[in-house]
Structures are given as C-alpha cells and as structure tokens.
PyMOL commands that place a pseudoatom at each C-alpha (Angstrom):
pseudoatom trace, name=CA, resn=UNK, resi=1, chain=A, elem=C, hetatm=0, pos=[9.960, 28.018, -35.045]
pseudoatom trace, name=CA, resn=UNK, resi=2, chain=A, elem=C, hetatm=0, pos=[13.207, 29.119, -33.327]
pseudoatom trace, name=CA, resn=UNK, resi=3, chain=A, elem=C, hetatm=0, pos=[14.536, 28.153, -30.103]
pseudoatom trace, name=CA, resn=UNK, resi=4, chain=A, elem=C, hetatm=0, pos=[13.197, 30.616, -28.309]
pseudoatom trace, name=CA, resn=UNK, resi=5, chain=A, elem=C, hetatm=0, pos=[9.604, 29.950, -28.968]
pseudoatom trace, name=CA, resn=UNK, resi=6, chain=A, elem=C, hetatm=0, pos=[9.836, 26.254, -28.437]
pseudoatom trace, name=CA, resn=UNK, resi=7, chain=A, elem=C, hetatm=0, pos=[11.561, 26.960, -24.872]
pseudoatom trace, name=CA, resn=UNK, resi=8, chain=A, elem=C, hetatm=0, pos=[8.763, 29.627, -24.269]
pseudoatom trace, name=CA, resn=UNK, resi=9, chain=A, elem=C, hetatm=0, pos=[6.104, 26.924, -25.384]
pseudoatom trace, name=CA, resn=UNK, resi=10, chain=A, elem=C, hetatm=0, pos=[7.185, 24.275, -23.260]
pseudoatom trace, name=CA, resn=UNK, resi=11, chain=A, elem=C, hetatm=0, pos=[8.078, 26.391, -20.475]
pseudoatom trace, name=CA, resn=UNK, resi=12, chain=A, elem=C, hetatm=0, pos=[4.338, 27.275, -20.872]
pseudoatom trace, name=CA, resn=UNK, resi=13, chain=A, elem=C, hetatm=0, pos=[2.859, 23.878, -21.051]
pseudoatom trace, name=CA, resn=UNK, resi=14, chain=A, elem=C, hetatm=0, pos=[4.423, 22.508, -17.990]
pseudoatom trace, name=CA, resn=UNK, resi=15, chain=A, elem=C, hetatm=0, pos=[3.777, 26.146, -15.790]
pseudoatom trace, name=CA, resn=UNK, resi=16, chain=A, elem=C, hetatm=0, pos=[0.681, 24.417, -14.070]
pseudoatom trace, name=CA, resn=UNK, resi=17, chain=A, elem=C, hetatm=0, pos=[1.774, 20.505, -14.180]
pseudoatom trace, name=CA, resn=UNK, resi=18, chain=A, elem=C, hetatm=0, pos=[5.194, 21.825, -11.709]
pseudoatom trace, name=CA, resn=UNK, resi=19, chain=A, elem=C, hetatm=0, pos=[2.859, 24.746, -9.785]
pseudoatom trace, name=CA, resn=UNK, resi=20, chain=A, elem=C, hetatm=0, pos=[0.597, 21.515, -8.267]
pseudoatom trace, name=CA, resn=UNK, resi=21, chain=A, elem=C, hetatm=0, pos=[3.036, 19.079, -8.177]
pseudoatom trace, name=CA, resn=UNK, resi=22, chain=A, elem=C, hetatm=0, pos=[5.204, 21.826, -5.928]
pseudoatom trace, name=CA, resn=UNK, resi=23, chain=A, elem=C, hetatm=0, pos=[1.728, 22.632, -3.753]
pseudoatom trace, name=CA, resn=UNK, resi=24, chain=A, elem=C, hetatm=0, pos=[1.069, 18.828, -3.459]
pseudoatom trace, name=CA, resn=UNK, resi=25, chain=A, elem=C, hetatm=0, pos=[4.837, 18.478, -1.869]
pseudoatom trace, name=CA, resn=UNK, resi=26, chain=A, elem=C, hetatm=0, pos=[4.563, 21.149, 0.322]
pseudoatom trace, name=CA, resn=UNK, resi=27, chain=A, elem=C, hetatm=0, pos=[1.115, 20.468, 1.635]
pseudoatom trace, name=CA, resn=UNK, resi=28, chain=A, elem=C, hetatm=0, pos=[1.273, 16.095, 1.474]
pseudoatom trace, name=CA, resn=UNK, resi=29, chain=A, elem=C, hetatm=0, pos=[0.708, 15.896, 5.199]
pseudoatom trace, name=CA, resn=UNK, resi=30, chain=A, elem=C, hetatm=0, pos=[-2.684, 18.201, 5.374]
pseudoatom trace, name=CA, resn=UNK, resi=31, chain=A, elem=C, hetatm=0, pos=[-3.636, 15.943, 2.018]
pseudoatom trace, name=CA, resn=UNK, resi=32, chain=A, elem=C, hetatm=0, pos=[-3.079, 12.714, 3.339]
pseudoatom trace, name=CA, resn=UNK, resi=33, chain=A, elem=C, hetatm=0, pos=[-4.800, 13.418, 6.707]
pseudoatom trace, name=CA, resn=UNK, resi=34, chain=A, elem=C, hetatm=0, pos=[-7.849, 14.611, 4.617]
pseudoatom trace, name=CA, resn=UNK, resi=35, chain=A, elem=C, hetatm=0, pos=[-8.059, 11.871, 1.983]
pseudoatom trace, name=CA, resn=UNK, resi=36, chain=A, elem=C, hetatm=0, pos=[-7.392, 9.265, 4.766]
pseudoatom trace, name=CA, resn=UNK, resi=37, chain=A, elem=C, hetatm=0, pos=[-10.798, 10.551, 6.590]
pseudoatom trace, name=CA, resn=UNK, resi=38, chain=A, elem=C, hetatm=0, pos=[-12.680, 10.408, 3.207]
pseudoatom trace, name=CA, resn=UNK, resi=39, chain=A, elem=C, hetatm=0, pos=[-13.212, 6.869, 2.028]
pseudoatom trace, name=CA, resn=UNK, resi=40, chain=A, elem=C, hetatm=0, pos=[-16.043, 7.113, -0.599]
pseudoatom trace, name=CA, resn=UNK, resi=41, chain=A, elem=C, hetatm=0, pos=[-18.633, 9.845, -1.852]
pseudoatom trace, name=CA, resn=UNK, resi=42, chain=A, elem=C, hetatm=0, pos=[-18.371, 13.566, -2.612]
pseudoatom trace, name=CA, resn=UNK, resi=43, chain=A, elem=C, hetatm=0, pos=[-18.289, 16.527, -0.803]
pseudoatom trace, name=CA, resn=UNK, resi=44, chain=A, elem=C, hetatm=0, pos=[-21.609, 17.307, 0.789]
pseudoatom trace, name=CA, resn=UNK, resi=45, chain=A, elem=C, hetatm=0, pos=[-22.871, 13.907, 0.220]
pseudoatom trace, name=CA, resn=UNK, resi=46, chain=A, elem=C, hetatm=0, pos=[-24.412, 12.339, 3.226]
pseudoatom trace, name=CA, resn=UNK, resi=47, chain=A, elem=C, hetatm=0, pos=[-21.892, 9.393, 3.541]
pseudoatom trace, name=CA, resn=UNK, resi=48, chain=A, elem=C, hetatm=0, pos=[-19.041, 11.550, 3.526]
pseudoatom trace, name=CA, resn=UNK, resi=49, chain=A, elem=C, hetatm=0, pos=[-21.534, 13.831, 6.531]
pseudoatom trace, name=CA, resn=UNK, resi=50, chain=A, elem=C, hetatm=0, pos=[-22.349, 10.614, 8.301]
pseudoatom trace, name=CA, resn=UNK, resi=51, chain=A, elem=C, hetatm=0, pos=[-18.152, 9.616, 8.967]
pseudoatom trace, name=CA, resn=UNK, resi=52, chain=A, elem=C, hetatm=0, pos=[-16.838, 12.934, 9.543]
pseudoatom trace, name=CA, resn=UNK, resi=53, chain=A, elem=C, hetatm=0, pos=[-19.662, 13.355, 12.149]
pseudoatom trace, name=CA, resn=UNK, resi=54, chain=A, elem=C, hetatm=0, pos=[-19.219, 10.103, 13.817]
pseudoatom trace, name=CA, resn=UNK, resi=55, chain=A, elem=C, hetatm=0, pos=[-15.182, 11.015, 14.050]
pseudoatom trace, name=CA, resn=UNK, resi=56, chain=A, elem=C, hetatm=0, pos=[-16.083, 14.253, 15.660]
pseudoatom trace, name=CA, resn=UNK, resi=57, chain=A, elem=C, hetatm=0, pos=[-18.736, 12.618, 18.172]
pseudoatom trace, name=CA, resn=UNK, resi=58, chain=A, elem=C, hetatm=0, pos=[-15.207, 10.238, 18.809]
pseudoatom trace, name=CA, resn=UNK, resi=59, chain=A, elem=C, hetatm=0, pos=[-13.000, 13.150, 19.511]
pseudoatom trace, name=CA, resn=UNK, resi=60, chain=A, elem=C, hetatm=0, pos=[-15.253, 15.006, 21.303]
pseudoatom trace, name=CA, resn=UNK, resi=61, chain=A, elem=C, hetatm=0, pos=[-15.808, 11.703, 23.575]
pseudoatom trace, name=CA, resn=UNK, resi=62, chain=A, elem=C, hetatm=0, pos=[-12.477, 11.202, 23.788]
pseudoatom trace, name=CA, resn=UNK, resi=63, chain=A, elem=C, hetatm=0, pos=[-11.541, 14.237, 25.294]
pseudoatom trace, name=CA, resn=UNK, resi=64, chain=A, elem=C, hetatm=0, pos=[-14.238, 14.123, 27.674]
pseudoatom trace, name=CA, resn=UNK, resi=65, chain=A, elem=C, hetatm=0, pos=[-12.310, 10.968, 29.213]
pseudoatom trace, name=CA, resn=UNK, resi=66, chain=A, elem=C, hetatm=0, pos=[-9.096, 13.017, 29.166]
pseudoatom trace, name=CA, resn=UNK, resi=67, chain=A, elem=C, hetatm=0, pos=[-6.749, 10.785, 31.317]
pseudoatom trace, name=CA, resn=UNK, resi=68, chain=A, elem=C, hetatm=0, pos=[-9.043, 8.288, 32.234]
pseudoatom trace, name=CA, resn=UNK, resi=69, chain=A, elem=C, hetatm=0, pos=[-9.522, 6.922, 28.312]
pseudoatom trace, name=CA, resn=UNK, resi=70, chain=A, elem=C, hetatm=0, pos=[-9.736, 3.452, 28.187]
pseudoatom trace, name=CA, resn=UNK, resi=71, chain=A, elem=C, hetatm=0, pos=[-7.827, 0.964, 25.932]
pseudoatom trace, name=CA, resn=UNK, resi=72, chain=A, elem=C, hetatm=0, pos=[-9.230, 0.407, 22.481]
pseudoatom trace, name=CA, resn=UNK, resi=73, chain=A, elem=C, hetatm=0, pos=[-12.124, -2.139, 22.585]
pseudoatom trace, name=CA, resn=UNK, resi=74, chain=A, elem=C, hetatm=0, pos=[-11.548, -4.048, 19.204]
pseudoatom trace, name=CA, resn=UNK, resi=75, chain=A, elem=C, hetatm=0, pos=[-14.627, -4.866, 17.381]
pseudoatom trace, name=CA, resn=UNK, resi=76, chain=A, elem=C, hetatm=0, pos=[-16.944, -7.866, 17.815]
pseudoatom trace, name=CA, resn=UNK, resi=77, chain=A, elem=C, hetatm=0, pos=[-17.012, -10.254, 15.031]
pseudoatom trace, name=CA, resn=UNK, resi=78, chain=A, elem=C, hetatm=0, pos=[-20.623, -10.122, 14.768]
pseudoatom trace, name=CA, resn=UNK, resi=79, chain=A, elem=C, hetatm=0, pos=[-20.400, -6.202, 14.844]
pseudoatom trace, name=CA, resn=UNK, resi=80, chain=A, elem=C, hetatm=0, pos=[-18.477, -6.429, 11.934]
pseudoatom trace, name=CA, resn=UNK, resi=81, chain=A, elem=C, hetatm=0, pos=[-20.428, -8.905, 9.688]
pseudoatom trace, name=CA, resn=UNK, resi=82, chain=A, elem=C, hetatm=0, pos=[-23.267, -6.371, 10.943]
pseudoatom trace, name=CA, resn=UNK, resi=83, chain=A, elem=C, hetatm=0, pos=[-22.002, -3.405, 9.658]
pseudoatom trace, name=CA, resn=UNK, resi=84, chain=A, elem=C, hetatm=0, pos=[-20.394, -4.619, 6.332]
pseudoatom trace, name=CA, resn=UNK, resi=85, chain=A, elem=C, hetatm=0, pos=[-23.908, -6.656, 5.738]
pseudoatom trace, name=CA, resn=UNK, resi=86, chain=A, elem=C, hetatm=0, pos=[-26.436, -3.940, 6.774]
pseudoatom trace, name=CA, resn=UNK, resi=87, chain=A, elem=C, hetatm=0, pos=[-25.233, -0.818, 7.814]
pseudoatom trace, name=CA, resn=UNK, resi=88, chain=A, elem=C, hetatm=0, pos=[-28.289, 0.967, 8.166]
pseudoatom trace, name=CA, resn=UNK, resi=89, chain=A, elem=C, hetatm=0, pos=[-29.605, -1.908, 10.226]
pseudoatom trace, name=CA, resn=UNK, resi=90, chain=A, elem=C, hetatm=0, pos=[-26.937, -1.483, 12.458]
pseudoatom trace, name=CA, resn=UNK, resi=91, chain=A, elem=C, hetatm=0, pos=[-27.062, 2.398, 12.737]
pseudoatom trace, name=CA, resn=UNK, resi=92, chain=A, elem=C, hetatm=0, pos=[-30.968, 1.661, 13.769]
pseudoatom trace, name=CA, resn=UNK, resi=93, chain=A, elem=C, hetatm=0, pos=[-30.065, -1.437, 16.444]
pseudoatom trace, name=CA, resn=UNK, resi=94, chain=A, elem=C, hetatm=0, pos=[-27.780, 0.476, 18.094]
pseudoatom trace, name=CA, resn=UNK, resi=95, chain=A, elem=C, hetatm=0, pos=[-30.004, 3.382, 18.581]
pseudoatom trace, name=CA, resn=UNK, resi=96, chain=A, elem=C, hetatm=0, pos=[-32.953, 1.676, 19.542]
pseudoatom trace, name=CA, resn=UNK, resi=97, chain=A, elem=C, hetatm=0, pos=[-30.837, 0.164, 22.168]
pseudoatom trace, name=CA, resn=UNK, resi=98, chain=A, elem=C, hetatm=0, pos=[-29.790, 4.155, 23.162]
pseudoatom trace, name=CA, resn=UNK, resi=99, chain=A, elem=C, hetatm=0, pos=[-33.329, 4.809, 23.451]
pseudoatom trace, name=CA, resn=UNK, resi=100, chain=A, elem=C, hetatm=0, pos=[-34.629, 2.595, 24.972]
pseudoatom trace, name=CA, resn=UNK, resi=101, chain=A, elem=C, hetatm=0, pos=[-32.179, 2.600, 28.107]
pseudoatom trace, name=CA, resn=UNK, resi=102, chain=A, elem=C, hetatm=0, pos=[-32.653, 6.811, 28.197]
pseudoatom trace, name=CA, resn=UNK, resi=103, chain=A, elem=C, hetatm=0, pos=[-36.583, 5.748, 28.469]
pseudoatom trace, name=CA, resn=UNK, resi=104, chain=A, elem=C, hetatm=0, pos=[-36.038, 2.949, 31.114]
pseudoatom trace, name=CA, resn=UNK, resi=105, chain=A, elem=C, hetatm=0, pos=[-33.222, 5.644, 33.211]
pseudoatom trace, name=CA, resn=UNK, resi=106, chain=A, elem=C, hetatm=0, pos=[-36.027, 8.418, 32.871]
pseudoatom trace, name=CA, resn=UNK, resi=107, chain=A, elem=C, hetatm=0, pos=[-39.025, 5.356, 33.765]
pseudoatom trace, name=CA, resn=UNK, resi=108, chain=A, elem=C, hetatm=0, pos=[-37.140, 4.709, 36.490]
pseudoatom trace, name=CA, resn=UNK, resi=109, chain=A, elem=C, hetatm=0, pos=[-35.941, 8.461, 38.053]
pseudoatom trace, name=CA, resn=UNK, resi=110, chain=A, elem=C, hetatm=0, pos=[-39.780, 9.466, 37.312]
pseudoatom trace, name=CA, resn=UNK, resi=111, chain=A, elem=C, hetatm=0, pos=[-38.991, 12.132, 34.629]
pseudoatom trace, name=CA, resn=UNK, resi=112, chain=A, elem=C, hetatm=0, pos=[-41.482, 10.400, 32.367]
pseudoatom trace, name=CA, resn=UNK, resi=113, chain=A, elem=C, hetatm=0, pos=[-44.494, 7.620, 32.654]
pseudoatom trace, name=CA, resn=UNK, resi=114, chain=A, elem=C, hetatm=0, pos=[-44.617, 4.501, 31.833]
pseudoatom trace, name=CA, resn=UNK, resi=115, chain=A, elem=C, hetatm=0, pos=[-47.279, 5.588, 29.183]
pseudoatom trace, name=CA, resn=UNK, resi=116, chain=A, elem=C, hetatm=0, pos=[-45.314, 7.772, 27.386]
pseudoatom trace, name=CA, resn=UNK, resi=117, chain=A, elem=C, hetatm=0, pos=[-43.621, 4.774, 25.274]
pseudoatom trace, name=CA, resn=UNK, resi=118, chain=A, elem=C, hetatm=0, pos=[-43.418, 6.552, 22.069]
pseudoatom trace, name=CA, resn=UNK, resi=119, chain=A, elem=C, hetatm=0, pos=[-43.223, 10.427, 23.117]
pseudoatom trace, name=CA, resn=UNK, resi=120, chain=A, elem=C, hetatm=0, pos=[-40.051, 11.854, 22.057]
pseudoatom trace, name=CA, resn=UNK, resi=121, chain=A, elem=C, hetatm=0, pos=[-37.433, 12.684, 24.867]
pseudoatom trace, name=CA, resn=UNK, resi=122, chain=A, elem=C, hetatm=0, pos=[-35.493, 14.812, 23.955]
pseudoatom trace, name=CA, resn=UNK, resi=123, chain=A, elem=C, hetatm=0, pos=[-37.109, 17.350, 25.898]
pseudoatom trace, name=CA, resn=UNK, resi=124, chain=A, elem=C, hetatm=0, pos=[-37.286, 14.839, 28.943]
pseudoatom trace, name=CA, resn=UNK, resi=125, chain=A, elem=C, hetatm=0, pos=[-33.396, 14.468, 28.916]
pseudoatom trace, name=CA, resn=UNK, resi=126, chain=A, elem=C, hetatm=0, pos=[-32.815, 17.970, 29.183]
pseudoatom trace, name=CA, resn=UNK, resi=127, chain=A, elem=C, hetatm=0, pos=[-34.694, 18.188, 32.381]
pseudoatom trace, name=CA, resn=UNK, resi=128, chain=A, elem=C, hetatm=0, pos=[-33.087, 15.025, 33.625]
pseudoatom trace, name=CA, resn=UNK, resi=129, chain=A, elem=C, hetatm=0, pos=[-29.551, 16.576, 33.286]
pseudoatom trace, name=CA, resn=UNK, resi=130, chain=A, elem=C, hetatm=0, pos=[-30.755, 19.522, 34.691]
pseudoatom trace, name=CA, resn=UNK, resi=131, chain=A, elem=C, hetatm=0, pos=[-32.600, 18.024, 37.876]
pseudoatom trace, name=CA, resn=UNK, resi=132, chain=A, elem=C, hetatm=0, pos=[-30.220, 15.097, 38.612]
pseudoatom trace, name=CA, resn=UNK, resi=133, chain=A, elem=C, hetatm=0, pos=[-26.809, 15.435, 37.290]
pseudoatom trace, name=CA, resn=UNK, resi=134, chain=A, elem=C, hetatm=0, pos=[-27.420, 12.165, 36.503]
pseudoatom trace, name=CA, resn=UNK, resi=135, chain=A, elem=C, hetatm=0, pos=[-25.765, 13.097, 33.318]
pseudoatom trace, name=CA, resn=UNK, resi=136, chain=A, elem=C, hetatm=0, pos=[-23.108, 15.913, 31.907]
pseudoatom trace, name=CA, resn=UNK, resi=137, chain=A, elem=C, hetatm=0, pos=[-24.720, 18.125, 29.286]
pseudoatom trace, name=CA, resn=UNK, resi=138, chain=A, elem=C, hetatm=0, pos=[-21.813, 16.823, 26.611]
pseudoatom trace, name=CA, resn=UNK, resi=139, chain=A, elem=C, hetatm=0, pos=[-23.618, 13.003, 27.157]
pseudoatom trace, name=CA, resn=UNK, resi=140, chain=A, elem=C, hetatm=0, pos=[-27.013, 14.691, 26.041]
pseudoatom trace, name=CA, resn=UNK, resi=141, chain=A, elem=C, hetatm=0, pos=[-24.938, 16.214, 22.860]
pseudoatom trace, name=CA, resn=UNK, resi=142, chain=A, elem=C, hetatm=0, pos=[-23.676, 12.782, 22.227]
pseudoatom trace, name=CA, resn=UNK, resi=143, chain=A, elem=C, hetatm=0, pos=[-27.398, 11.570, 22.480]
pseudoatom trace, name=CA, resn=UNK, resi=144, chain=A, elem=C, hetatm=0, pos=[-28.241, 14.545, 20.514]
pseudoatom trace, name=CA, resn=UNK, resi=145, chain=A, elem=C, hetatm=0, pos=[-25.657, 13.495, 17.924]
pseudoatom trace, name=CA, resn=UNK, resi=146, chain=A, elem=C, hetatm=0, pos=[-26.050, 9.794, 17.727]
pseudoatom trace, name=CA, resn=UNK, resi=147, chain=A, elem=C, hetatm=0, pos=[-29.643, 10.629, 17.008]
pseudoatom trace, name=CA, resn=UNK, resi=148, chain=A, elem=C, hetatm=0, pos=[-29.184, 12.785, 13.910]
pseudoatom trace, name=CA, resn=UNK, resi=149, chain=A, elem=C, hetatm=0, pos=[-26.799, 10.667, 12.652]
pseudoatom trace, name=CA, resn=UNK, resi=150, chain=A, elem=C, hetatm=0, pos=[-29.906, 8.102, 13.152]
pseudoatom trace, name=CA, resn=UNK, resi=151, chain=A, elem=C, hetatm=0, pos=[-31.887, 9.528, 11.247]
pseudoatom trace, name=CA, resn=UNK, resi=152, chain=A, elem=C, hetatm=0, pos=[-29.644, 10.383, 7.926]
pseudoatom trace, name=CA, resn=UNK, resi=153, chain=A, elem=C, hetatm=0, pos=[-29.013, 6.945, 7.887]
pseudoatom trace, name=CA, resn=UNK, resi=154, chain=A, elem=C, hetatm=0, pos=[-32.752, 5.777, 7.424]
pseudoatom trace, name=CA, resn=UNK, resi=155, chain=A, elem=C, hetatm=0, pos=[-33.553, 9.100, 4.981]
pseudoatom trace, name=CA, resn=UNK, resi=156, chain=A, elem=C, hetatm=0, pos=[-30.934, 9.090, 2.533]
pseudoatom trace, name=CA, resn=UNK, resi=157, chain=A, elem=C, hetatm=0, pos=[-30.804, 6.280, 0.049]
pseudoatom trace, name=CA, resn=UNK, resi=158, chain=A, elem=C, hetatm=0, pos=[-27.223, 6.335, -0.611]
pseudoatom trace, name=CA, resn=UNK, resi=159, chain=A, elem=C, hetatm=0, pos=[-26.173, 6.017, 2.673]
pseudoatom trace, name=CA, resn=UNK, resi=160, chain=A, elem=C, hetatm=0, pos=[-23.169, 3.351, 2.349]
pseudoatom trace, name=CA, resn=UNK, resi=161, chain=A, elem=C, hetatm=0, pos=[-20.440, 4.276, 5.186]
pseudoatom trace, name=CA, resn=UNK, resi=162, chain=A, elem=C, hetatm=0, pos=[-17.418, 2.758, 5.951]
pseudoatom trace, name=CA, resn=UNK, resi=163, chain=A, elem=C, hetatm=0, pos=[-18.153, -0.940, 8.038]
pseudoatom trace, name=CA, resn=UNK, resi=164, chain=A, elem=C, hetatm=0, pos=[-15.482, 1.354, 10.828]
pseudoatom trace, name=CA, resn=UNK, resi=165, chain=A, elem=C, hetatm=0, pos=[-17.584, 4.288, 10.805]
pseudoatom trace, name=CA, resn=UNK, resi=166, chain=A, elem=C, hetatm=0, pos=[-20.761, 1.706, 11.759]
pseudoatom trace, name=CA, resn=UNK, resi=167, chain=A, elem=C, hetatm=0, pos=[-18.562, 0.316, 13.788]
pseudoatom trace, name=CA, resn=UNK, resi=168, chain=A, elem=C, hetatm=0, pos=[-17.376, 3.326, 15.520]
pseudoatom trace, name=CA, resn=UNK, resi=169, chain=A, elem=C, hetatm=0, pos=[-21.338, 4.680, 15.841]
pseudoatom trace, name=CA, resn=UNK, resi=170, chain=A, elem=C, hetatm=0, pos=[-22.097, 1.221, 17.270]
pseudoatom trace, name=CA, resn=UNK, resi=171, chain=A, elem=C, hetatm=0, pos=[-19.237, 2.165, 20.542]
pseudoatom trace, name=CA, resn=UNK, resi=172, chain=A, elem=C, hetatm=0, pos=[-20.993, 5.152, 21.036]
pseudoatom trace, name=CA, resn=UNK, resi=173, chain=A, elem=C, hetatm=0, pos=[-23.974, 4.198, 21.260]
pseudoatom trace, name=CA, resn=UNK, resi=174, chain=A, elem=C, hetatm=0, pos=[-23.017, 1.270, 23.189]
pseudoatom trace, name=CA, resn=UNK, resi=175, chain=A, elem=C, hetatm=0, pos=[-20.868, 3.393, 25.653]
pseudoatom trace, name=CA, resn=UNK, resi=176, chain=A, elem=C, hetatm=0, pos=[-23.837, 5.696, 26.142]
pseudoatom trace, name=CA, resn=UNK, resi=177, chain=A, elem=C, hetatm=0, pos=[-26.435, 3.263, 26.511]
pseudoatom trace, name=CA, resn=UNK, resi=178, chain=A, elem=C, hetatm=0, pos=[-24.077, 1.705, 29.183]
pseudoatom trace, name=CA, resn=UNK, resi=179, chain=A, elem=C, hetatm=0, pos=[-24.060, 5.281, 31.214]
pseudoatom trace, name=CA, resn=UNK, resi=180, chain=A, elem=C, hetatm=0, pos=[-27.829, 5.190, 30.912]
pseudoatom trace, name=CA, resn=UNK, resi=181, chain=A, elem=C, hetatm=0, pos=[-28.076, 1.681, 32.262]
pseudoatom trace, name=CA, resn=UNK, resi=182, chain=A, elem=C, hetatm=0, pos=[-26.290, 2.648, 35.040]
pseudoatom trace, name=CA, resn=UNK, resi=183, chain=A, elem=C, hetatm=0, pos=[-28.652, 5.015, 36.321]
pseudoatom trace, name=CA, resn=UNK, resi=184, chain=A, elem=C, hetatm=0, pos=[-30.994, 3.829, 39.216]
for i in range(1, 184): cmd.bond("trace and resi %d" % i, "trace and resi %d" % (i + 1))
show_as sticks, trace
zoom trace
C-alpha cells in the first residue's frame, strides 16, 4: 500500500466522524435547548407528549399574563413528594380539583343543574365563556388542555414524566381552578 492510498483511506474513514462533529459545533445551541426539554423516552412516546405539552400550556399561559406575570411560586414540599411518588395520582388530584370548581362556577352562574354531577362540560364551558365573559376563550383551551393531558396520563402505562413536569401541570391546574373559584 503506498502513501497515497493510506492518506485516501483515512481521509475516508474519518469523512463522517469530522462532518457531525462540525454540524454538532455549529448547531450546539438548537441541540442543547432540545435535549434539555427531553428528559426520558423516545420520540412519539407519550412521556416525551405529556412534557412538551405541559411546557406549551406554560408558554402559552405565560404570555397571556404578558406584563402582569407573577414571580415564580416554588413548589410545595408535599407537591413534590407527590409527584416523584405518584405522578399519575397527582395528574388526576389536580384535575379533579379543575373540575370540580368549573362544575361549582357553572352550579352557581346556572349554566348547569345541580343534577348533572357527572355530565361532561365541556360543552357547558363553551356557553359559559360565551354568555358571561366570565372567562377568556384561551382559559377554556387551558381547560381543554389540562384535560387531555388528563387523560394520557391514566391511558398509557408508561407514563413516567419528569416530578417538574407534574409539578408544572399541578400550577396550572391550580391557577385555573383558582380563576374558577373566583367566579360568583
């Protein structure tokens, strides 16, 4: 083998090592945002669904409050023993606690009856924000939101987020439940 050839050889061997180490230095900064949103799971997999949806519902809270954001609320110890010990649990306490301040705001503003318990109200709340202005239509997509999230927490068996991703849905649904509360 002369000199040539063994240049040519190595040159070929280390063609795609250098081509992704070059991409992965010019793009670190899109990488490391990405990789520091995914903690565990795969693409497509439902964990992976359940914290990239709960950042969004974040953001999109966020810049409803514009200005007016308040100061970061850190978690409650229990919160966090919660979520690290049963996150599903704590996806499903939080929600019940959502839905059942929508019912008592719609009880009490006469959108529904005191008989209707178990009826889904979704449809209810759409009528409410239409009627009342009780709420904005971006608190019923946050309700809308919060609920799907819900319910791929109870239907997929590897459902194992992040204890801040719980943590985060738990503010939400807090925050929200709060709003509906407050309507009398």
């Amino acid at each position: 083998m002369d000199n040539n050839t063994l240049a040519s050889n190595i040159v070929e061997a280390l063609a795609w090592p250098v081509t992704v180490l070059i991409v992965l230095a010019l793009f670190r900064k899109e990488l490391s945002a990405l990789f520091g949103r995914i903690r565990k799971g795969q693409f497509g997999d439902a964990t992976v669904e359940f914290e990239a949806a709960v950042a969004v519902v974040e953001e999109m809270v966020q810049e409803k409050r514009g200005a007016r954001r308040a100061a970061h609320v850190p978690a409650r110890v229990e919160d966090r023993e919660l979520a690290e010990a049963d996150p599903r649990g704590a996806v499903i306490r939080a929600w019940l606690r959502v839905e059942s301040q929508a019912r008592s705001a719609l009880h009490r503003k006469g959108v529904i009856d005191a008989g209707a318990a178990h009826a889904p109200i979704s449809r209810s709340l759409d009528e409410f924000v239409k009627q009342s202005g009780g709420l904005v239509e971006q608190d019923l997509m946050v309700f809308r939101e919060l609920q799907t999230l819900r319910n791929k927490s109870v239907h997929d068996q590897s459902f194992r987020p992040s204890p801040e991703s719980i943590i985060q849905y738990m503010a939400l649904a807090n925050e929200l439940s709060e709003k509906f509360k407050a309507i009398d």
